[in-house]
N, C-alpha and C positions, 0 to 999 in steps of 0.2 A: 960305568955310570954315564959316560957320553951317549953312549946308544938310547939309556934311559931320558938324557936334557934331550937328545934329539925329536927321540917321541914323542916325549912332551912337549916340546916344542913345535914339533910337526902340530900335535892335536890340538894346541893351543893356536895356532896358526889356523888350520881348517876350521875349529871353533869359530874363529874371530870373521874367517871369512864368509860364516852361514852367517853372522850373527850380520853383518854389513850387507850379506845379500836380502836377509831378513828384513832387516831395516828398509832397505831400498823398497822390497816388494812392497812392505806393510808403508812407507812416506807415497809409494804410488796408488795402493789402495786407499788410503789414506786421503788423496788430490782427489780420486776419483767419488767418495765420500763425500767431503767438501762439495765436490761438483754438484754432485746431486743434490748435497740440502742446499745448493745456492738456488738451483731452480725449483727445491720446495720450497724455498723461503718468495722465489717471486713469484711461483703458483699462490702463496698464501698472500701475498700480498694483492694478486688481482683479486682473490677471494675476498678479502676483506673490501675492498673496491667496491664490490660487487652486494656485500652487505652493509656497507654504508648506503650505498643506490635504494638499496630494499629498502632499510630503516627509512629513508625518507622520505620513500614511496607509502608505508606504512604512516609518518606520520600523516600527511597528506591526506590519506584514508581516512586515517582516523578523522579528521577535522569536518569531513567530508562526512562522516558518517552522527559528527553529533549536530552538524548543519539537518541533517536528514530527518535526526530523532528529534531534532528542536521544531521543524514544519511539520513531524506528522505530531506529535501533542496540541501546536498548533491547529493542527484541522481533523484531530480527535475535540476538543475543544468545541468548533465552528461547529461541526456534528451534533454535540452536542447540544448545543445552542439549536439548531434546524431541528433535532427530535422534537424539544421543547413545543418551538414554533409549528410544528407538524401537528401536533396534541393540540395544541389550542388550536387552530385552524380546523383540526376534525369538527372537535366542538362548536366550535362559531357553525362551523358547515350543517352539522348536526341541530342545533337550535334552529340557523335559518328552513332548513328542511320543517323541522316542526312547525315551526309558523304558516310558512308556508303553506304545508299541509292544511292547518285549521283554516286561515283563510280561503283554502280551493272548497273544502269543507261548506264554507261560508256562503260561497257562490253557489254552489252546486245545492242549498238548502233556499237560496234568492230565488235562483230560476227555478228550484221548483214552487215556490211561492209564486212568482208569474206566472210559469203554467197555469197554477190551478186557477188563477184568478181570471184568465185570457177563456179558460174551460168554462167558468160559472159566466162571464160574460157573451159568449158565444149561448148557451144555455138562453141568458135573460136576451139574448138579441131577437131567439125566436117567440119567446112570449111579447117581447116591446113591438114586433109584424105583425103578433095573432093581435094584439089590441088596436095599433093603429088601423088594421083593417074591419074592425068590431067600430069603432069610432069614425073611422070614414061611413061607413054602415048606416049606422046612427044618426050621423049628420044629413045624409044622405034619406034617410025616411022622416027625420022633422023637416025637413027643406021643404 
């Protein structure tokens, strides 16, 4: 039965000495574990750094961007207002055209009323010569 405590003993021994080399390996894997989530953890922490930057760069935008949508309603607006103002402008331009029109109309119905009238006077100028020289005539055989 000694041979048997021996054995057992022995294996209980080798046992206990994988189990402490085990340990060791697995507390060094272990370190090196740790190690690496400490520099996930400060990789994630510049990450974060980095999306707090954003986020406020974002907000920023944003503000930036309802500044932009407030001036262009703004001079959607003013736009509007100018089409308006364009429409009647045609109009007034459109009426004074009209007028206009009739009055050149006007003129051009004047002068030829002058014309005609310059024409019939030219006309009566050579009968007013054929009588003055009929009456010089005249004067001229009672003398």
């Amino acid at each position: 039965m000694a041979q048997t405590e021996d054995l057992s003993l022995t294996l209980l021994q080798t046992i206990h000495r994988e189990v402490l080399a085990t340990r060791e390996e697995l507390g060094g894997r272990l370190d090196g574990v740790e190690g690496r989530i400490g520099a996930v953890e400060g990789r994630l922490g510049a990450v974060e750094g980095r999306l707090g930057a954003v986020e406020e760069r974002m907000g920023s935008m944003e503000g930036r961007m309802e500044s932009m949508e407030g001036r262009m309603e703004s001079m959607e607006g003013r736009m509007e207002s100018m089409e308006g103002q364009m429409v009647a402008l045609g109009r007034r331009q459109n009426e004074g055209e009209m007028r206009l029109s009739s009055e050149v109309m006007s003129v051009a119905r004047a002068v030829a009323d002058v014309r005609d009238l310059l024409l019939d006077r030219r006309d009566h100028r050579h009968r007013i010569d054929d009588h003055e020289r009929r009456i010089t005539a005249l004067e001229a055989k009672v003398n």
